[in-house]
C-alpha positions in Angstrom: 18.4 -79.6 -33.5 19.9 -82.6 -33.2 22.5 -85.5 -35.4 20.8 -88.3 -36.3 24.0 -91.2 -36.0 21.6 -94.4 -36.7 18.3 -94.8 -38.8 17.7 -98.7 -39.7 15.3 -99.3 -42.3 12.3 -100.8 -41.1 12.7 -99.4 -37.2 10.5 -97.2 -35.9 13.3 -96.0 -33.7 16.0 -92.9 -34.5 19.1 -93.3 -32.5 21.0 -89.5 -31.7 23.8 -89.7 -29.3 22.5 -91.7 -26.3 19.3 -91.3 -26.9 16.3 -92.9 -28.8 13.2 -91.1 -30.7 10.3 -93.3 -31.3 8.7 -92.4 -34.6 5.7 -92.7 -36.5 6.5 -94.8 -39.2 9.8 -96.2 -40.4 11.8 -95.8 -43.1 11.4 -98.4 -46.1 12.9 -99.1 -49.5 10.8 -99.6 -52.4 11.8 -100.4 -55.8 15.5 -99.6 -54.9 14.4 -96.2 -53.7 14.3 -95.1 -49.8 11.4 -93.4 -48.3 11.5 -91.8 -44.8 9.1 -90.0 -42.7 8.5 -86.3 -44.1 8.3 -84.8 -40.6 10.9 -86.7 -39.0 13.7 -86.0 -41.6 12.7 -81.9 -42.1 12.7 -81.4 -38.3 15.8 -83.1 -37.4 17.5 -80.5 -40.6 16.0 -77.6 -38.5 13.2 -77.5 -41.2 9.6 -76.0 -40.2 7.1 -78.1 -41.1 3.5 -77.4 -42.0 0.2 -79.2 -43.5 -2.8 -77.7 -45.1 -5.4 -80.4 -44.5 -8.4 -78.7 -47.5 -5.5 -78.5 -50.1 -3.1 -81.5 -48.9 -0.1 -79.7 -49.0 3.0 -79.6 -47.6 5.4 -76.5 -46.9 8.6 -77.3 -45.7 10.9 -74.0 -45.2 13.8 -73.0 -42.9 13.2 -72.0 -39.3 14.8 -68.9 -40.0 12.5 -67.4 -43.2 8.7 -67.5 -43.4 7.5 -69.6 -46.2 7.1 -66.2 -48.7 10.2 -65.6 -48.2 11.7 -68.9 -48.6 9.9 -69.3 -51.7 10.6 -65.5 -53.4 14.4 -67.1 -52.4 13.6 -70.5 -54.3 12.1 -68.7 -57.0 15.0 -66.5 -57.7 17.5 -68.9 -57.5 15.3 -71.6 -60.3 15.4 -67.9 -62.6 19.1 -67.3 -62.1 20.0 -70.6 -64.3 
């Protein structure tokens, strides 16, 4: 995992220490609102990341659960309020 120090809207760059990541797409703001890359952003938070191309989805879930498990711990934390 790594701190990302410098993200400038519009760049397709990520700067981490003294180093550089080339990305996919760059960040943008739309309507006041910023958007960033999915992948980029749940990887560099230690974040598995997977993509169901039939369904379209998205499962984003810690490294350290499997996505059953991360969601049984979502799920009981949404009942507990």
């Amino acid at each position: 995992m790594f701190n990302v120090n410098a993200w400038p809207i519009g760049s397709q760059f990520s700067k981490y220490g003294d180093s550089e990541l080339k990305l996919n797409t760059s960040a943008k703001i739309i309507n006041s609102s910023t958007y960033v890359p999915l992948r980029f952003t749940s990887e560099a938070l230690n974040m598995n990341v997977e993509r169901d191309t039939v369904t379209k989805i998205v499962i984003i879930n810690n490294k350290d659960k499997s996505p059953a498990e991360y969601i049984a711990t979502l799920t009981s934390c949404s009942n507990a309020t």
